[in-house]
C-alpha positions as CSV (number, residue, x, y, z in Angstrom):
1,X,17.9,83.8,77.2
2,X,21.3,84.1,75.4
3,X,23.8,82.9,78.0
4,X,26.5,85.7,75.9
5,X,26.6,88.7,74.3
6,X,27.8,89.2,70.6
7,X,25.3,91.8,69.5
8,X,22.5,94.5,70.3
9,X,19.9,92.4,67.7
10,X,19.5,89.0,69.8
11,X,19.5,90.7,73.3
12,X,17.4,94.1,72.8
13,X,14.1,93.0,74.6
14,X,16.1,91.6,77.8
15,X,18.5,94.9,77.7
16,X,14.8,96.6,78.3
17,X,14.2,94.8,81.7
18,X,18.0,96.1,83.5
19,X,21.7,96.9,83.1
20,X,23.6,94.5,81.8
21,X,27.1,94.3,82.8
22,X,29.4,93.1,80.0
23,X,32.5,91.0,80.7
24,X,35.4,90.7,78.5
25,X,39.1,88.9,78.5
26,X,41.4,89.6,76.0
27,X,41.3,92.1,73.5
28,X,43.1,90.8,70.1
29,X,42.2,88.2,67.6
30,X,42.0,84.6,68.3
31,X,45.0,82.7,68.1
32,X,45.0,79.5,65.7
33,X,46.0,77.6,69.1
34,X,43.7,78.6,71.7
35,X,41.5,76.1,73.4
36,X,39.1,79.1,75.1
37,X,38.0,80.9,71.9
38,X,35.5,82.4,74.2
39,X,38.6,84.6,75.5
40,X,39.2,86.9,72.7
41,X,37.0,89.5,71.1
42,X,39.4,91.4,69.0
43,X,39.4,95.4,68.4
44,X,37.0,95.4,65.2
45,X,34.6,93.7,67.2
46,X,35.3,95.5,70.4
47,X,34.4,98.8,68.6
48,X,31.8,97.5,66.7
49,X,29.7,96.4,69.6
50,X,30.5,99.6,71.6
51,X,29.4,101.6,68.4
52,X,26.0,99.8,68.1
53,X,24.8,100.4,71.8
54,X,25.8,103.8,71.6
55,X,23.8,104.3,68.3
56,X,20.9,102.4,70.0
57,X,20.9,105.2,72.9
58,X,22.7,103.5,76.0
59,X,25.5,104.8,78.1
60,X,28.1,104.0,79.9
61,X,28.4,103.9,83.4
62,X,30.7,102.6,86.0
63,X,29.7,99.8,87.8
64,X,27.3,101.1,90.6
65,X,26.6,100.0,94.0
66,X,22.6,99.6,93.2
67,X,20.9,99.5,90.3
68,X,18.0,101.8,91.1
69,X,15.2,102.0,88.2
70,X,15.9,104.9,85.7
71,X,13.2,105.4,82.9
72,X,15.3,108.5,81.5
73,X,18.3,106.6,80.6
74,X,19.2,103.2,79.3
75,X,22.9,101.9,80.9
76,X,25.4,99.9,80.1
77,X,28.2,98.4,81.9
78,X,31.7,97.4,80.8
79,X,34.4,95.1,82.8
80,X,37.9,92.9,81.8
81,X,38.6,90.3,83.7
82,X,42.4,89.4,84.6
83,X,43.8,92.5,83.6
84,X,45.8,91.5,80.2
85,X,48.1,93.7,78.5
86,X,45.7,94.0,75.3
87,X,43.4,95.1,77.2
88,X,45.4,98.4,77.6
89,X,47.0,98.0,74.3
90,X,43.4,97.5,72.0
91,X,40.8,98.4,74.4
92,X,41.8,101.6,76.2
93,X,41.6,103.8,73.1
94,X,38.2,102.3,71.6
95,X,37.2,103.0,75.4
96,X,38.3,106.3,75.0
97,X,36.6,106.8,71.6
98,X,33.4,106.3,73.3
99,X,33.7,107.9,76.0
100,X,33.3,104.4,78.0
101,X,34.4,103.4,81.2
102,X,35.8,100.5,82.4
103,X,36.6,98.2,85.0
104,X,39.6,95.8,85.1
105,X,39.9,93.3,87.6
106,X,43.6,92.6,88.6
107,X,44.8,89.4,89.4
108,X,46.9,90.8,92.2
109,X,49.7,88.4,92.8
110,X,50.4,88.2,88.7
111,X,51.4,91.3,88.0
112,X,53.9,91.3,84.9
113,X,53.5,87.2,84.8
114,X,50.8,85.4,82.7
115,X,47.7,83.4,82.7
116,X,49.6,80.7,84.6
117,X,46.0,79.7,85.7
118,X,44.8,78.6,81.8
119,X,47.9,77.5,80.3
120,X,48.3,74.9,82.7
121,X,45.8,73.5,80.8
122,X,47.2,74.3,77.1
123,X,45.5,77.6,76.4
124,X,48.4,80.0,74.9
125,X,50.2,82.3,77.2
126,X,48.9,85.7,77.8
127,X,50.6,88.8,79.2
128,X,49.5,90.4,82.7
129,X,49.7,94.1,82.7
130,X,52.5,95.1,84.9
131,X,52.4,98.2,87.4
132,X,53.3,100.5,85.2
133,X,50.6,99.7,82.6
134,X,48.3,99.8,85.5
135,X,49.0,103.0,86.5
136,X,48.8,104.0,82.7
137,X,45.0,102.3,82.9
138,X,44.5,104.4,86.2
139,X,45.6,107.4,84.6
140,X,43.7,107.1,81.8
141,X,40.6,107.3,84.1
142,X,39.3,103.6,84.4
143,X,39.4,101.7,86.9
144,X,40.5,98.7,88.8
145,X,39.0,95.8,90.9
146,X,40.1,92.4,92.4
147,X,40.3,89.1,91.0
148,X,42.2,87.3,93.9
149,X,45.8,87.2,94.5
150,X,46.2,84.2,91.9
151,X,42.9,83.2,90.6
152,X,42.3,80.2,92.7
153,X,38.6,78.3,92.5
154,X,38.0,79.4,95.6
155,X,35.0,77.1,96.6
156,X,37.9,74.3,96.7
157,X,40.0,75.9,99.4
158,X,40.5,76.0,102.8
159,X,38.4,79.3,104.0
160,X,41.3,80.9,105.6
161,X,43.3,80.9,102.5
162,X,40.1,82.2,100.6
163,X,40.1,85.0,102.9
164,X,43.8,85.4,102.3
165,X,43.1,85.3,98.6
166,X,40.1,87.9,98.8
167,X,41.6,90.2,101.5
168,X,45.3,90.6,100.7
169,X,44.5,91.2,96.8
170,X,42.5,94.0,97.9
171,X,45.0,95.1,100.1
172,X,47.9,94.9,97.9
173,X,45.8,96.9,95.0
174,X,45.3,99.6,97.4
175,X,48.7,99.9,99.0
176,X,50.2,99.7,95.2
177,X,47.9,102.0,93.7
178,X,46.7,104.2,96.4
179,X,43.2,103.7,95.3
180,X,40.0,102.4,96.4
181,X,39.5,98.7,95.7
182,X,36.0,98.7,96.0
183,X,34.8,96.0,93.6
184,X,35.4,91.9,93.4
185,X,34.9,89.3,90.5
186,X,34.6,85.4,91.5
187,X,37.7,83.7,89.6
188,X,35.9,81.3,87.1
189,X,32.3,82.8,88.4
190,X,32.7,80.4,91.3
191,X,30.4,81.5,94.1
192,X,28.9,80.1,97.3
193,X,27.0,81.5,100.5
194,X,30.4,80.8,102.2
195,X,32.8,83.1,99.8
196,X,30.0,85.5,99.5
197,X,30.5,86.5,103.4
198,X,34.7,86.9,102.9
199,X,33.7,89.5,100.0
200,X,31.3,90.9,102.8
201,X,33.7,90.8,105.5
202,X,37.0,92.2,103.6
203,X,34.9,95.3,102.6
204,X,34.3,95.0,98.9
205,X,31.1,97.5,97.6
206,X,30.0,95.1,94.8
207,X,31.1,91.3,93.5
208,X,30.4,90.3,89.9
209,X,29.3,86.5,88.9
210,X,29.3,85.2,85.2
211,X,25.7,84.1,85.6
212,X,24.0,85.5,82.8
213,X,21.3,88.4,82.8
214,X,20.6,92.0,83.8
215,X,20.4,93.4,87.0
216,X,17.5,95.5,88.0
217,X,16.1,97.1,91.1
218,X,17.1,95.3,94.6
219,X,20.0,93.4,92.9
220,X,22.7,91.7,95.2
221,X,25.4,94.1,95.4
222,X,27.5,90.8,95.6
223,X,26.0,88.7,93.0
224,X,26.0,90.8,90.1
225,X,25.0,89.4,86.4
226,X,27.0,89.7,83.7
227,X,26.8,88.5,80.5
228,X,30.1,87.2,78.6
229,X,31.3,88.9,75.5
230,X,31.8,86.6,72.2
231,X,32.7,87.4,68.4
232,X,29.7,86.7,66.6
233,X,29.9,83.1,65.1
234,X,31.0,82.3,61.7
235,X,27.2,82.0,59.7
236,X,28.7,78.4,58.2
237,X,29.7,77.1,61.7
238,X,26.1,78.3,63.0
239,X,24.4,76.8,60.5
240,X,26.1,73.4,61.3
241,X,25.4,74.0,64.6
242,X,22.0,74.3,63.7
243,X,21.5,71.4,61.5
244,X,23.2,69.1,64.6
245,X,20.8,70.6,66.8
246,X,23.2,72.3,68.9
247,X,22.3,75.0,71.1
248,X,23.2,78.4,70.2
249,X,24.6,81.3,72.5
């Protein structure tokens, strides 16, 4: 199974077996300097992909608590992780457009700052969306989830300050926005038994992974697939991929 998504054609039969959940980061093109290409699915492509599952029948949905079987309907499901001001920018009226909702999940403690958490390691600064552009993202009808106060791996810290990092986001959303922070996402899909319970415990609906694959009937609420969102690869760096025998998302 494709561990991303770039199109409808390579992922049609495994679409048939659940929802899929799609997962996307920054909505512009790539710049020449980023080191996480993976990142950026710009507008064209945004639309595009929207624009093919729509012709091919699906819908979309917020991001439900179960995922009970329905024959009549085939569902799709859209999230942004990080909450970048692109998203707003690029996404929101392509959204719009097809009548898609959303989920973004808000780095809580980074509002108005910037991907502090990849450029440490020389990927190129990115803006957060502010509170303002949050509420505009509110208003607008989508809606918003946690991703931590500062997008910690959380596996590698003390469980206290986990809970700290898992609770008070949620916390913070909710007294900021007045509304329902229902919904997690594991900064870098980190997940064990351990953090699991803190989602549990601070009263989060639903928690999203980045493991790959669609989620059917009896699906952990707290270990939901989802599939990462790419640009479709250049046909000449595919090919030499390919011919090196180097496997293909």
């Amino acid at each position: 199974m494709n561990k991303n998504y770039t199109s409808l054609n390579r992922m049609r039969d495994v679409f048939q077996n659940g929802v899929p959940v799609l997962t996307y980061h920054q909505i512009r093109s790539c710049p020449w300097k980023a080191r996480i290409r993976g990142l950026y699915v710009s507008p064209r492509v945004l639309n595009r992909q929207l624009a093919e599952l729509r012709t091919a029948g699906f819908s979309f949905v917020d991001l439900p608590a179960s995922f009970a079987p329905d024959n009549a309907q085939k569902n799709a499901v859209l999230t942004f992780d990080d909450g970048y001001s692109n998203v707003l920018e690029n996404a929101a009226p392509i959204l719009k457009r097809h009548q898609a909702p959303a989920m973004l999940y808000i780095v809580a403690g980074m509002l108005g700052k910037t991907n502090v958490w990849d450029t440490v390691h020389g990927e190129v600064v990115g803006s957060l969306m502010n509170k303002e552009q949050i509420r505009e993202w509110l208003d607008q009808g989508f809606r918003i989830g946690s991703h931590t106060m500062t997008h910690p791996h959380l596996p590698a810290i003390p469980r206290r300050q986990a809970m700290q990092e898992i609770d008070g986001s949620r916390k913070m959303l909710e007294d900021t926005f007045q509304v329902p922070v229902l919904s997690f996402c594991y900064p870098y899909g980190e997940v064990t038994p351990q953090i699991v319970e803190c989602v549990r415990q601070a009263g989060y609906q639903t928690a999203v992974t980045l493991d790959p694959g669609v989620n059917g009937h009896g699906q952990d609420p707290f270990l939901i697939k989802r599939f990462g969102v790419r640009r479709p690869m250049n046909p000449l760096k595919r090919l030499s991929r390919l011919m090196r025998g180097k496997e293909i998302d």
